[in-house]
Steps between C-alpha positions, in 0.01 A plus 500: 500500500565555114231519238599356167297545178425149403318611215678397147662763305379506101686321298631654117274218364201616757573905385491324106133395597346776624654712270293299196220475726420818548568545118224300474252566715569901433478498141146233560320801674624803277352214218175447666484870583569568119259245336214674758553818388482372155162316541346751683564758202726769774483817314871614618601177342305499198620848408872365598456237203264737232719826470811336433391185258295815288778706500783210336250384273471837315877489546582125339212564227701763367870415514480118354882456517542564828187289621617223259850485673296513837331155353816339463618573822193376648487167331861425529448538856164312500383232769614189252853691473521513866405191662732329195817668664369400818436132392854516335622621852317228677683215264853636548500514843321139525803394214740608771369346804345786631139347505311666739610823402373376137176404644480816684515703166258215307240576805546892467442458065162265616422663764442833334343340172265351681446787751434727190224342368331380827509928554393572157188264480454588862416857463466527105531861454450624168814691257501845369335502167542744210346560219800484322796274712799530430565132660329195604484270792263255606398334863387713784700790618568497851798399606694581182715191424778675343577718815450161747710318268786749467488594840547122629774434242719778550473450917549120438817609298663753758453243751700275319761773424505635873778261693701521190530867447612769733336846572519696180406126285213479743400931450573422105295184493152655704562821279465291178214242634312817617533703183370149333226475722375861463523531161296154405269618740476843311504384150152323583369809613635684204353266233196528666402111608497528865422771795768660705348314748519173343883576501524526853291205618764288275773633685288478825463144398836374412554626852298211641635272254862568614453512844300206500596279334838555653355471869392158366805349361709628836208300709519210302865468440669677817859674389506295184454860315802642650720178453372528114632837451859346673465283257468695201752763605776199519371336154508847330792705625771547242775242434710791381562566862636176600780526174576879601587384846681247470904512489636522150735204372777633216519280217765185503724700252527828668829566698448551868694716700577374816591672804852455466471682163594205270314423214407105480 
């Protein structure tokens, strides 16, 4: 008698969701254990956040230039700037056909708008405050939208670049969306309008964002996200390749040589 495993092996699409599950769900209970630490005033912690926001303030106070170019950088990469190349993504890929792969990346821009404030007025943790700021922000600081925002665009953006690239687009592409993501993140803490903390729940929190939101979409729309990026692979690849393989045709005037090496 022969025992067979009648069990069903996991499918790519299965491995896809628990993949962004567990994205979820893991970055939901470093958040929870965050925003508890945070509320219950955790010394480690609160020294974590103090020592380091003193320390840059004394820093951008006295070297304006810098901290002014640190501005820029921070409000080019600001939450309006991001979810507008996001919402720019979205319409493309719905101009194209690819429309749940356009709604996936309209949820994720929602999704994490609406996520950041429901946080912020949830917990409503108070900024750093000088006596003499070098910058100004307003709202609640934890999560800090800039680092939730950047952090879901530039994952929402590799995604769409991953089936189209091979291994060193896909190193060069996370190497750039990570430097982005670090250094919006940092440039709060530097100008001194959110924690180091506040930082980390945002990227803590695009975490959930991603992952569920993503979870969601596969439920509701089974494969439809793979057949999407299909889709915008063949709408997108380059119609130089098509003219470079194909035979070349001499012009009607040109002399041919044949194979009996006349001209005609």
């Amino acid at each position: 008698m022969h025992l067979t495993n009648s069990s069903p092996s996991i499918t790519p699409r299965d491995r896809h969701l628990l993949r962004h599950a567990a994205l979820a769900v893991g970055c939901a209970v470093l958040f929870a254990v965050l925003a508890a630490l945070v509320q219950t005033g955790w010394r480690p912690l609160s020294r974590f956040d103090h020592r380091p926001i003193d320390d840059l303030h004394r820093f951008a106070a006295g070297h304006t230039a810098w901290t002014a170019s640190v501005q820029l950088f921070s409000d080019i990469g600001g939450t309006v700037t991001m979810r507008s190349v996001l919402g720019a993504a979205a319409l493309w890929l719905w101009l194209i056909g690819a429309r749940t792969l356009g709604g996936w990346v309209a949820a994720q821009t929602l999704a994490g708008w609406a996520a950041q404030w429901l946080l912020k007025l949830s917990f409503g943790r108070q900024r750093p405050t000088f006596s003499d700021p070098v910058s100004h922000a307003g709202g609640p600081a934890l999560p800090s939208g800039h680092a939730m925002a950047s952090a879901i665009t530039c994952a929402v953006l590799v995604g769409l670049l991953w089936p189209r690239v091979g291994r060193a687009g896909r190193i060069a592409a996370c190497s750039v969306a990570a430097l982005i993501t670090v250094g919006i993140g940092a440039s709060r803490v530097f100008l001194g309008v959110h924690w180091p903390s506040d930082v980390v729940g945002g990227w803590l929190a695009a975490g959930i964002v991603l992952g569920s939101v993503t979870v969601l979409v596969e439920l509701s729309r089974p494969g439809a996200l793979a057949r999407d990026f299909r889709r915008m692979n063949w709408r997108t690849r380059p119609r130089v390749q098509r003219v470079l393989v194909s035979p070349a045709r001499p012009p009607r005037d040109t002399p041919v040589d044949h194979p009996d090496g006349l001209l005609r």
